[in-house]
N, C-alpha and C positions, 0 to 999 in steps of 0.2 A: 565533244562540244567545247572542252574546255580551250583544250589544242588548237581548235579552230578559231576560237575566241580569241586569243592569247597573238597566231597568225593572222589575223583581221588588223588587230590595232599595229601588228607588225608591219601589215604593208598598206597601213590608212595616209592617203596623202596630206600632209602639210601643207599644203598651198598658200601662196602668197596673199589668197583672199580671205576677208575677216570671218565670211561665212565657215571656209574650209578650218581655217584655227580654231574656232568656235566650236563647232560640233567636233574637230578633234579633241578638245580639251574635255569636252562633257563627256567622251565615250570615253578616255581615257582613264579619269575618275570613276564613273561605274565598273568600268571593268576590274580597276584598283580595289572598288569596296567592294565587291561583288568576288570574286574569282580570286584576288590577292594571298588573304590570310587561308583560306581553306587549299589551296595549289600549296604552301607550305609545310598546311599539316598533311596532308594526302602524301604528300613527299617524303614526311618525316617518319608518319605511320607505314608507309611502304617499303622504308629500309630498315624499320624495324623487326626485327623477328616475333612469332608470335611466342606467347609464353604458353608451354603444353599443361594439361591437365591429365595426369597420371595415376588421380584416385589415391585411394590409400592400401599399403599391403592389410589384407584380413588379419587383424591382431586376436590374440589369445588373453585371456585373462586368468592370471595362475590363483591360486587359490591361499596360499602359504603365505602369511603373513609371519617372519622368523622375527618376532620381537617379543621380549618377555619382561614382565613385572610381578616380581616377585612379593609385593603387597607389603603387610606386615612385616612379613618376617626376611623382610628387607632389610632391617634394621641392625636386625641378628646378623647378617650379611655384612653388613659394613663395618661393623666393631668386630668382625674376624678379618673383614681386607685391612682394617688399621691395625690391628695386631699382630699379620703377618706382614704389613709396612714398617712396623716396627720392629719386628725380627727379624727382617729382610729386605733395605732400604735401598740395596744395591741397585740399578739398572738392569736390565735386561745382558744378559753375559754374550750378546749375539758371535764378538769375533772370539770367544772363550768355546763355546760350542760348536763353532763351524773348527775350530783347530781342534778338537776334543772327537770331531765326527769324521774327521778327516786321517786321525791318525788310528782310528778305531775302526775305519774302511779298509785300510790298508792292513792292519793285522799287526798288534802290537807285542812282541815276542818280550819274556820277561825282564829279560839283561838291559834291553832297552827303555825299562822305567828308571835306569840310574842315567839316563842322559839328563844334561842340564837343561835341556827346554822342558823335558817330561817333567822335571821335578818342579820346577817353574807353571806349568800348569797344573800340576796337582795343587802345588801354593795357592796358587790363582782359584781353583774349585774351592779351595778347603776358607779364604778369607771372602769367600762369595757365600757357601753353607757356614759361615762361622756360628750367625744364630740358630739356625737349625742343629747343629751339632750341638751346640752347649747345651739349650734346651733337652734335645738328647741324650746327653749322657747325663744331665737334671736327672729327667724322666728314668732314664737308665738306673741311675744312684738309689733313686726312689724306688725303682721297681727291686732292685737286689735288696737292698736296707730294710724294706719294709716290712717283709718277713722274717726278717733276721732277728731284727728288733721286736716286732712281734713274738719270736720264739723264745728270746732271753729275758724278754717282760714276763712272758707266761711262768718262765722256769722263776725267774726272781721272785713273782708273786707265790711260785709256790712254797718258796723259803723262806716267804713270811718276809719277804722284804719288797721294796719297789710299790710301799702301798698295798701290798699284801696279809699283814698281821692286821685282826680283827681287833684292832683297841685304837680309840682315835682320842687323843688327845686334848684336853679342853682349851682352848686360844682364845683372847679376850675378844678377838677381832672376829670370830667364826663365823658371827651374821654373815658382816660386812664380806669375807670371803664366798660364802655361798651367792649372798649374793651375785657377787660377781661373778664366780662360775658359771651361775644358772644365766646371766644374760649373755657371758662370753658364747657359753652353748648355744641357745636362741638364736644369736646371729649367726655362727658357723652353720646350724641346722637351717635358718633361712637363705644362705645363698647357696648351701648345698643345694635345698627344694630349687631355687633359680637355676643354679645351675642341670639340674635333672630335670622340667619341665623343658629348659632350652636343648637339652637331647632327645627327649622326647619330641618335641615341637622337630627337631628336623630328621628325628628317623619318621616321624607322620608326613613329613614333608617329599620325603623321596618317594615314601608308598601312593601319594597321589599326583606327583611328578611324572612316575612311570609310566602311570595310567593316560596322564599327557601325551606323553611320547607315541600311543598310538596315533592319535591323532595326526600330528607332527608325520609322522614314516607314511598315514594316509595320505594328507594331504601332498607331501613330495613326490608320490609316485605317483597319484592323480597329474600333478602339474607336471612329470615328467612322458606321458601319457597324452597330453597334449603338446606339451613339445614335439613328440614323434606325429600326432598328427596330423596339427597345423602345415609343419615345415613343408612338405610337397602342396601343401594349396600356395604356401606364400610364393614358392618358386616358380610353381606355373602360372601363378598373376604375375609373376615377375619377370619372366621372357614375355608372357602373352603382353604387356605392355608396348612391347615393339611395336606391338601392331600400331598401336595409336602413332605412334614419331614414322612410324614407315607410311600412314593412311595420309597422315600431313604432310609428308613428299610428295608423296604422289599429286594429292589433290594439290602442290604447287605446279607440280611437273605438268599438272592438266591446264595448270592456270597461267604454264610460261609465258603466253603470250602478254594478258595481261600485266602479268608481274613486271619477267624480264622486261620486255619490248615496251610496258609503261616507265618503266623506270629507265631505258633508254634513252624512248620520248621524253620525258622528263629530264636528263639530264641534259640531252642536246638543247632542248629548251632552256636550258641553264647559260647553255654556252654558248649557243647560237643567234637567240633571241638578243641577247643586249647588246651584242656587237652588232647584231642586223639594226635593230631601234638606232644605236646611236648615227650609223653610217644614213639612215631615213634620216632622222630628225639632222642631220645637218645639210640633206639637199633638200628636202622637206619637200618629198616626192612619198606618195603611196601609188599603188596599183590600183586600188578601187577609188582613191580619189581623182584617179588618170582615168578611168573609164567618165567617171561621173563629171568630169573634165572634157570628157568628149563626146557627154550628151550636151551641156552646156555651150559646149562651140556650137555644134548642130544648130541646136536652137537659137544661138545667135546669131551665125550665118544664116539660119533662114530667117530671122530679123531683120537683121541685113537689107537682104532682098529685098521682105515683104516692103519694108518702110522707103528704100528707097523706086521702087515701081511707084508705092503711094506719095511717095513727093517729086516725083518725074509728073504723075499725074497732075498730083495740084498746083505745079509749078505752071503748067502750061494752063489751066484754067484759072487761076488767079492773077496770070500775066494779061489773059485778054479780057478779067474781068475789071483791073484796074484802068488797061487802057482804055475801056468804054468808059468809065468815069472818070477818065479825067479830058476826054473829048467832050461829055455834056458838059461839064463845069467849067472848061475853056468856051463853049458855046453861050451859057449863063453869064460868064463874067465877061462878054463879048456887049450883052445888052445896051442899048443905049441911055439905059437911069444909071451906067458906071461910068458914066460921062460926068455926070453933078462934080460939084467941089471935094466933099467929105467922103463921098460914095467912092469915089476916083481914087481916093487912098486904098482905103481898106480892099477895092477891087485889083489893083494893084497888089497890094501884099500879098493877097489870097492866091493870085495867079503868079507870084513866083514863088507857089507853094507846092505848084501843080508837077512839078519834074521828081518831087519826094513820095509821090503813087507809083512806087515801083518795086519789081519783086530785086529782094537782097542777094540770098542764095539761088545758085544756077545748079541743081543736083542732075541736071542732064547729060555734063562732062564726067560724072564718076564712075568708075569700072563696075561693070558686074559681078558677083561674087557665084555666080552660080558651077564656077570650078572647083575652085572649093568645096562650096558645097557638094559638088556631085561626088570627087574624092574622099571625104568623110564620110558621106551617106555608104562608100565602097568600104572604108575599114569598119564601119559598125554595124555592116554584113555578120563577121567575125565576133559569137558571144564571149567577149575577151575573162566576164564574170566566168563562167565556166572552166573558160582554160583556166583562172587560177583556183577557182576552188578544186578541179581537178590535181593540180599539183598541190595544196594543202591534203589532198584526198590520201596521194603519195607519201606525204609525209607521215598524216595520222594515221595508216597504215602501217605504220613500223610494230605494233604488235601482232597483229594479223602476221606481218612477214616476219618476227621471231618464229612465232607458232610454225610455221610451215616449214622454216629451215632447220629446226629443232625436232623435227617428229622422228628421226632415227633415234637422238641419243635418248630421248624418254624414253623409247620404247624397250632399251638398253639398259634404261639405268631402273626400268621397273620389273627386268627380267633379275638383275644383279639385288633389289630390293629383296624381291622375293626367295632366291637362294638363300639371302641374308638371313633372314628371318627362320628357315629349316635349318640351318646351321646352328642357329641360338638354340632352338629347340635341342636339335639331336644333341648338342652337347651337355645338356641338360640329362638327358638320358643316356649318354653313358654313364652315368655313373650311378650303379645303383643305390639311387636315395627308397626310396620305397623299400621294398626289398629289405635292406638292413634296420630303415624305422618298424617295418613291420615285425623283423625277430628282434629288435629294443623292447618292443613294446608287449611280446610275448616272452623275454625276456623279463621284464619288468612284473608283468602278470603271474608269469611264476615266484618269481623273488618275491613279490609280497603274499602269494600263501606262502612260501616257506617262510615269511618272519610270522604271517598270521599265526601260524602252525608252532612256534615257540612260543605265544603269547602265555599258553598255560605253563609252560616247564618257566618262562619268565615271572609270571603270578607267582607259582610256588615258590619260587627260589627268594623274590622277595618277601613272601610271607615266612619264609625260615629268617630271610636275615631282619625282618623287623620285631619276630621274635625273638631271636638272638639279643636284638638292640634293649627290645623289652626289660630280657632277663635283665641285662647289665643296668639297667634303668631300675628294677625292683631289686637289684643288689644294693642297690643307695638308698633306695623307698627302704628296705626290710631294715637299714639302719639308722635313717629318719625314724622311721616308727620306730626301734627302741629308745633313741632317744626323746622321741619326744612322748611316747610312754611312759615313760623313764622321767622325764620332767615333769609329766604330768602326775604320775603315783608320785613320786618324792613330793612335792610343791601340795598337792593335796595331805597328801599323809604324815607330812614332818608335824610331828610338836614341839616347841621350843624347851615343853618343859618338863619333857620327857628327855633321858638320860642317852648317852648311844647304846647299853645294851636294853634298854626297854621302850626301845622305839618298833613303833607301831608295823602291822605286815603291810599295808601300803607303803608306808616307806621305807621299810626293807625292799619290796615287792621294783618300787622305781629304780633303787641303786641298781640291783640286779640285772635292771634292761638296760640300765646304761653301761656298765661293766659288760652285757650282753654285746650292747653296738659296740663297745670297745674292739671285743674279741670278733665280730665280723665286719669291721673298719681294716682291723691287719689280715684278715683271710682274705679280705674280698678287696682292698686297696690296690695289691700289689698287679692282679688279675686286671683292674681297672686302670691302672698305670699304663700298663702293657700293652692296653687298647691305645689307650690317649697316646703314646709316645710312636705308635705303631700308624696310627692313622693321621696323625700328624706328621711326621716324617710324609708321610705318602701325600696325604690330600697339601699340606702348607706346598710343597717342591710341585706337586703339580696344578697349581696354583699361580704358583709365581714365574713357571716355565713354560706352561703349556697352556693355560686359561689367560692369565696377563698379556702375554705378547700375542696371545689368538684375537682378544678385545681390539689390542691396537695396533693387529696386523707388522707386528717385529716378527713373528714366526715367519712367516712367509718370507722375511729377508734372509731367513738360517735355510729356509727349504730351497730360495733361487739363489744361494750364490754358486757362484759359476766354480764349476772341476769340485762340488762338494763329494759326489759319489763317486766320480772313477777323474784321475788325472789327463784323462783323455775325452769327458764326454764334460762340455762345458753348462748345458742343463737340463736338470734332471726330468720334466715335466715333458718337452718335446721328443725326447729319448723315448719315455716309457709310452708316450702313445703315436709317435711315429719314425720312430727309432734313428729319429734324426736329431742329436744334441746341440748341434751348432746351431739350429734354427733360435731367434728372441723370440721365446714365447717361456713366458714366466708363472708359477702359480698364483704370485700377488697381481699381475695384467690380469691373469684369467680372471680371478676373483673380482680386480674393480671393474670390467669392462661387464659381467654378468651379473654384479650388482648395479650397475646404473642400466642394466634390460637389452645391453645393445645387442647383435647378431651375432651366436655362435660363430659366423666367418671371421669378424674381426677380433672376436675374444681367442679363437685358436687360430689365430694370422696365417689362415688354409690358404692364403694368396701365396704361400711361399709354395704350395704342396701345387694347387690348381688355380691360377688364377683367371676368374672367371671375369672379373674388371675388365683385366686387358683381353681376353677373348672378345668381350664383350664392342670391346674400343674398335679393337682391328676387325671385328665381321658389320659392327654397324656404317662404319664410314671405312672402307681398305682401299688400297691402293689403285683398284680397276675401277673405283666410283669415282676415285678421285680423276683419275688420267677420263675417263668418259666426260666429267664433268666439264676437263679442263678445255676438252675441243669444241667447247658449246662457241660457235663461230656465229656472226650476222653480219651479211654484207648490207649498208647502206648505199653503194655504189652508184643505185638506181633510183635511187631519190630527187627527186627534179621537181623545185617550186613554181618553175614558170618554163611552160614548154617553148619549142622554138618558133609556133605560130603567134603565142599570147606577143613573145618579143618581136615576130615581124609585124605583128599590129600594134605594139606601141610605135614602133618605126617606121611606120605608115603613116598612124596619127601624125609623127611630127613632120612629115612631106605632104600632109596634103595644101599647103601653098598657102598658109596662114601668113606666112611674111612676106608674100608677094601683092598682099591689100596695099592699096594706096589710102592708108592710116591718114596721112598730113592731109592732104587733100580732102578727105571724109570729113576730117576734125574741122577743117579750115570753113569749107561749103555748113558745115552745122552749126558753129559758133557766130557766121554771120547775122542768124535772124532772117526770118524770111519772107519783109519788106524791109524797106533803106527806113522809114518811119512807121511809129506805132501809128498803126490805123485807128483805134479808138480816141488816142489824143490828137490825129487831125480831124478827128472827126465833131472831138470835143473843142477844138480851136473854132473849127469852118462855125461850128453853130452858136459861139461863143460870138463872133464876129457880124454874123447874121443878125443876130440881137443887136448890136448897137446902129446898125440901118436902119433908116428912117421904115415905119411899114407900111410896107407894100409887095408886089408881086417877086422881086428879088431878091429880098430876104427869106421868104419864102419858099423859093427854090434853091436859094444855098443849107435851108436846114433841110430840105429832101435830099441832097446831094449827100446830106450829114448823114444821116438815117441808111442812105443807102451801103454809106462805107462802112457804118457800123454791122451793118446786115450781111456785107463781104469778108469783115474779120471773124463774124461769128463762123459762118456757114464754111470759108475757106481757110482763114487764116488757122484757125484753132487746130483745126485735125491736123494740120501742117506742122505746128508746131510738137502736139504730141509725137508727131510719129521722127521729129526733128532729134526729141527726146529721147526717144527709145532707139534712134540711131545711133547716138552719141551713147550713150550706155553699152550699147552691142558693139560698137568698135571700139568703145575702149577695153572691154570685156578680150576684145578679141586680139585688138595690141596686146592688152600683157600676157596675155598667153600665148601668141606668137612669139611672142622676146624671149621667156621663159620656159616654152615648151621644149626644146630640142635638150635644153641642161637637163632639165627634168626626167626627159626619158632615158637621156643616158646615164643620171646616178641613177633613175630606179634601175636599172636594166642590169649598172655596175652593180647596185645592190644585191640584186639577186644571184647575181654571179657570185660574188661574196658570200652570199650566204648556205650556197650550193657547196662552193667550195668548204668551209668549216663543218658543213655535214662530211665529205664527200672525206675529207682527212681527219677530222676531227672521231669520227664514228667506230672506227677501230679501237684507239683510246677508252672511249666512252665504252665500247660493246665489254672491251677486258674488263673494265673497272667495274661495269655494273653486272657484266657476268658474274665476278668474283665475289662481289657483295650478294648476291642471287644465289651462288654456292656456298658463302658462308652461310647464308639464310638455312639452306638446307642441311649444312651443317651441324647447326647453332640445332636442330630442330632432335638430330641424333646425341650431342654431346650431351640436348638436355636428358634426353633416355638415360645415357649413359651415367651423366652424372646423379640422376634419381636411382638409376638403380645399384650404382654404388651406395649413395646412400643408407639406403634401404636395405639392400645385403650389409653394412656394417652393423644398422640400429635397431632394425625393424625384421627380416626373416630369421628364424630360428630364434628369438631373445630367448639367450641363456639363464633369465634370474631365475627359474628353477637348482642351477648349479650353485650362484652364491647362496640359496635360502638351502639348501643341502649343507654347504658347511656351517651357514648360521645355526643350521635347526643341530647340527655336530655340538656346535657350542652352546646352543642352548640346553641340551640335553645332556650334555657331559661334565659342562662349566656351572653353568647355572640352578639344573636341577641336581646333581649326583655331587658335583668336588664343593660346593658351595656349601650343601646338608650337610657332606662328609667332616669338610671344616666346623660348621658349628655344631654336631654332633660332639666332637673330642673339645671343644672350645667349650661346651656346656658341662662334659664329666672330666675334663682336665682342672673345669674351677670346684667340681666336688671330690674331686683328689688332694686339691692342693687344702683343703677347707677341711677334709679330715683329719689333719693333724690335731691342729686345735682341736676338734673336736673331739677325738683322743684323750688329750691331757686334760680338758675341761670335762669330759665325763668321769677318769678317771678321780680328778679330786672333787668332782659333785657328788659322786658314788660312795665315800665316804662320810657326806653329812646326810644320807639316807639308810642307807643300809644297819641295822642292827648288829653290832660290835658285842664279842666276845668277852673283851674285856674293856675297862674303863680306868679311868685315874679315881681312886677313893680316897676320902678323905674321914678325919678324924672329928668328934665332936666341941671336942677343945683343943686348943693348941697345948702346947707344951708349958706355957705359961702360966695358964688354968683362964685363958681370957677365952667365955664361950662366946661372945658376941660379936664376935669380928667378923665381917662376913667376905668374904674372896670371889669377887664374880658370882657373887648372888648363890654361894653355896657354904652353910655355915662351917664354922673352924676347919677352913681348909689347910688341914696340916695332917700330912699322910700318916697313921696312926702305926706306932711301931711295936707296938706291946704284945704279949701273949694272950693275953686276955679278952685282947680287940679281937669278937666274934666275926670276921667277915662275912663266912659262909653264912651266917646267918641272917644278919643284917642286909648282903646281899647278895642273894642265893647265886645269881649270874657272874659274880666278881671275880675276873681269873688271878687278879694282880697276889701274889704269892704273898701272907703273911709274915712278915718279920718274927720268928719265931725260931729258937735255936734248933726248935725238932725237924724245923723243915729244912 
């Protein structure tokens, strides 16, 4: 309808009458508001392609969250990562390591450590471990000395030297000394306790870390368990897809007619149309306005006719109805009362009035039109309406006639669809995916009993080593407690005013346990050293080489550089799983493209191994769809607007002897009037004149005469003039369309020809163009499959984050739970190693102002002088008595100090 529409205003004639402009100009508009803007978008939306709907692939949802927060004892965490930042501030040694792993592949023979790059990266190792060593050989120093020193302490104390002879000396200061001892003690004893709680806190912290790690090892093989799953659902949603982009060919290929052969129609209407419009509108000829053109002659030649039979008529009965009255009024004014003086004028005047009663126009001499007419009535025999809607019929048939000359190649390209589509499939099925997820995943099911199945030899072995850790934990408690046994009997039990040999058994009882810790400070130090400088070495170095650059992904760059393992295999990851090294496929790609979830396919770049993209590419659109496509052919050839009968009946219209009327003479006999004077104004004179007659008998019969003429204009004159009317309209009607008809038919005629011709060459053009855009369409419909299911196969089938939460959950259980403990485990008894010294030498001299002394410094009760009142730190006549006489034994039975005595 639209077509038809669009072709209507195409061949609407323009004529040169106001009526024909008029009702062109208002359908023009309707048509514009009506049909305009929606033929645009139809047009726009029809060489659009549609956008497909592909669903989404069936996604999994893994279960492994690989993120850890360490809480509290988080804290303890980070004042060991700044401590080992602090003894190890270097960067990461990555090109130090990759020459170090490189030269250590190859097999380093001994002779060959005196080369000068060898010696040069020992350099290199040794001022990258500089703080680790130093520490170490600390630790080292500490660990040999401390028994050493230990041993020659013992041996000195037992020679009564080193703080070993039972007599302690009076000092004025001695408070003030203990004092400080006992607080120096205090503190060393209280960040031992810190530091021992802070070993404790992270061997408690591995034992329920461990217990983590089940869960961890559960969850990853559950989520690996669905990985093997899912993958064959997502694959078979993901060929079976085709079907949707293959059902949307087809149902075009069903719909070519439409499609194609509309958007044909439409484009020829593009090109055809305004060049037809403009080549109308400037002879301003339509076809239906030439039919409607030649009902209108019709009707005006039998106007014609009718009007002039009816003024042949009344020309002859109004010719003999005047000449009767103007005989009686010649016989009236004959009278003998027109004799008088004044009568005799006006009789007079009236009667040479009488030669003006006569008919004007003669329509007796004008030709018949009835040939004409009869030659018209013969071409509108011919439904000319019919013939052109039948050639619009032809045109708006251009889909219909796609469809029909198209029905081989669909039936061709839906046989080529459908191999298409077994093809996608079977190659899906060569490869056994099934099958080997099936032994993954009984794989996988065995692998986790066999870890289940460690879990108790795992328990136990951690419960040896948190006992082990224990012990070393209650080796620092069992010298806490004597010290602070030890401080507590001394501090309770001291008297100040009590002597050192008559000091009380609590405070004898405290020295003893601090002299006690003394002596399992250096047994049990050296043992604890040993740990700290042992687990330090180990846990600080794998910390800062294998936790640090795990965090932020530098390992990965030592593990993918290229030719690390063999001089000839450039990486190591596509080697060991498909024994192809040259392939880019990196352990750091794998890891980011499996932590951000996308497809196994594009984290192990299998496009290089199978690519199923381009299989994909070349089976959904290949070369035989394409050459099929390319022969989609439509000939327009037979397209014909106006058949050759519509055109011998316009060419008939214009002979049937319109400019053989005798026009001038029609016009001429019409425009006379038809009397020589109006009859009502002689009518209005004669009776006008009557009146001013004397009255009597012959004024009287010149106002009958008056009456009568008026009764003759009415009854004859009137119809005369109408149908005078309606002649004059119809020959002029008929003049310009005789003038103008023959140009007329022959632009419309040219028109059509014209317009015949830009289908008839134009259409080939147009069929390639719109073809092409019609096979893009169906193109456009597979590239999107293709490009979805690339997609898809990179993002969305197989996502790998099971693999990156496998080495997250590595590092979380290696780095975070295990080297992190490990670290603040020796960070906690390395600060109560280093805290045992002092607290050594501060037990060792608090231990003398507790303990009960053998002997003592005594004194005399006078000095030498004989001055007994002097007093010496609050102890009278201190002045050591040197006589024979002075009884010491007696005075003070405990007193070893040897009497001055010659006998002794």
């Amino acid at each position: 309808m639209l077509w038809k529409t669009r072709l209507a205003l195409l061949l609407f004639y323009c004529g040169g009458s106001c009526s024909w402009a008029r009702e062109d100009r208002q359908q023009q508009q309707k048509n514009s508001a009506s049909t305009g803007a929606p033929a645009r978008a139809d047009t726009h939306r029809a060489h659009a392609a549609e956008v497909l709907d592909f669903g989404y692939v069936p996604s999994v949802v893994y279960e492994t969250h690989a993120y850890y927060e360490p809480g509290p004892i988080g804290l303890l965490f980070h004042m060991v990562h700044a401590l080992l930042y602090a003894v190890q501030p270097n960067p990461f040694p990555k090109d130090l390591i990759v020459k170090l792993l490189q030269q250590n592949m190859g097999g380093i023979k001994p002779e060959e450590l005196q080369k000068p790059e060898n010696v040069v990266l020992t350099l290199q190792a040794i001022y990258y471990e500089i703080g680790f060593i130093v520490l170490a050989v600390l630790g080292f120093l500490f660990l040999i000395l401390m028994p050493l020193v230990g041993f020659f302490f013992c041996m000195c104390r037992c020679c009564e030297n080193c703080g070993g002879e039972m007599h302690q000396r009076h000092r004025k200061n001695a408070d003030c000394q203990r004092g400080f001892y006992t607080a120096s003690l205090i503190a060393s004893s209280i960040f031992i306790t810190a530091g021992v709680l802070v070993a404790y806190t992270a061997n408690h912290n591995i034992t329920t870390q461990i217990k983590s790690t089940r869960r961890l090892v559960s969850t990853n093989i559950r989520d690996l368990k669905s990985f093997a799953n899912y993958t064959p659902a997502q694959i078979d949603y993901l060929t079976a897809q085709y079907t949707t982009a293959k059902n949307k060919v087809l149902s075009d290929l069903d719909n070519i007619g439409p499609l194609l052969g509309g958007r044909i129609h439409n484009q020829l209407e593009k090109e055809v149309v305004p060049a037809l419009d403009n080549a109308l509108r400037m002879t301003g000829v339509k076809v239906e306005s030439a039919i409607k053109a030649m009902r209108e002659t019709k009707e005006a030649l039998e106007n014609v006719s009718t009007s002039l039979e009816t003024l042949q008529d009344g020309t002859g009965k109004l010719q003999r109805s005047l000449q009767a009255e103007r005989s009686s009024l010649s016989n009236t004014l004959n009278d003998p009362a027109c004799s008088n003086g004044d009568v005799a004028h006006t009789c007079s005047t009236i009667r040479g009035t009488l030669s003006q009663l006569a008919i004007s126009a003669n329509f007796n001499g004008l030709p018949d039109v009835s040939p004409q007419l009869a030659n018209l009535e013969t071409v509108m025999k011919t439904d000319l309406s019919y013939i052109v809607q039948k050639g619009y019929s032809a045109f708006n048939d251009t889909p219909l006639m796609v469809r029909e000359q198209t029905k081989g190649v669909v039936s061709r390209v839906k046989a080529l669809l459908d191999k298409s589509g077994a093809e996608i499939i079977g190659f899906t099925k060569m490869f056994p995916v099934e099958p080997a997820l099936e032994n993954f995943t009984k794989f996988l099911s065995d692998g986790q009993k066999n870890i289940e199945a460690y879990y108790p030899q795992i328990d136990q072995l951690d419960f040896y080593r948190w006992i082990g850790c224990v012990v070393v934990c209650c080796m620092v408690v069992l010298i806490l407690a004597f010290n602070i046994l030890g401080l507590m009997c001394g501090s309770c039990g001291y008297d100040k005013n009590a002597t050192p040999t008559t000091r009380g058994c609590m405070s004898n009882t405290g020295g003893n346990l601090l002299m006690a810790g003394v002596g399992f400070s250096f047994i049990f130090s050296w043992v604890l050293m040993g740990i700290v400088v042992t687990s330090f070495v180990a846990g600080g170095n794998t910390e800062k080489l294998v936790c640090e650059p795990l965090a932020n992904r530098q390992l990965f760059k030592v593990i993918d550089t290229p030719f690390l393992v063999h001089p000839a295999k450039k990486n190591f990851l596509p080697g060991l799983l498909f024994q192809d090294p040259n392939l880019d496929l990196t352990l750091g790609s794998l890891y980011r493209d499996c932590y951000e979830n996308n497809g196994i396919y594009a984290a192990l770049k299998l496009e290089n191994k199978f690519n199923f993209v381009k299989f994909i590419n070349a089976t959904a659109y290949n070369p035989e769809l394409a050459s099929i496509l390319e022969r989609v052919n439509v000939d327009l050839q037979g397209v014909t607007l106006l058949e050759q009968e519509g055109k011998d009946n316009l060419i008939n219209f214009a002979n049937t002897g319109l400019g053989e009327i005798n026009y001038p003479g029609y016009l001429t006999e019409v425009n006379k009037g038809v009397t020589v004077v109006d009859l009502l104004s002689f009518a209005n004179e004669l009776e006008a004149q009557a009146d001013n007659l004397p009255r009597g008998a012959l004024g009287n019969a010149l106002k009958g005469h008056a009456s009568s003429i008026r009764q003759i204009h009415k009854e004859q004159v009137l119809p005369m003039e109408q149908a005078m009317s309606s002649l004059s309209q119809s020959i002029t009607l008929l003049q310009t369309t005789s003038r103008e008809l023959p140009t007329k038919v022959t632009n419309v005629l040219s028109a059509i020809d014209a317009a015949e011709y830009l289908i008839a060459n134009n259409a080939s053009q147009v069929v390639k163009q719109e073809t092409g855009k019609y096979v893009r369409n169906l193109v456009s419909y597979f590239r999107q499959y293709t490009n979805w299911a690339q997609n898809s196969l990179m993002l969305e089938v197989a996502q790998c984050k099971p693999i990156s939460n496998i080495i997250d959950s590595l590092e979380i259980i290696g780095c975070s739970f295990i080297i992190d403990s490990v670290n603040t485990f020796w960070f906690g008894l390395g600060g109560c190693c280093l805290f045992l010294i002092p607290s050594i030498i501060m037990s060792v001299k608090l231990a003398k102002f507790y303990r009960r002394m053998d002997t003592e410094d005594v004194f005399d009760d006078m000095d030498i002088s004989g001055n007994h009142n002097d007093r010496i730190c609050g102890i009278s006549n201190p002045v050591m008595a040197s006589y024979p006489s002075y009884d010491t034994m007696t005075r003070y039975p405990r007193a070893s100090a040897p009497p001055r005595q010659p006998d002794w």
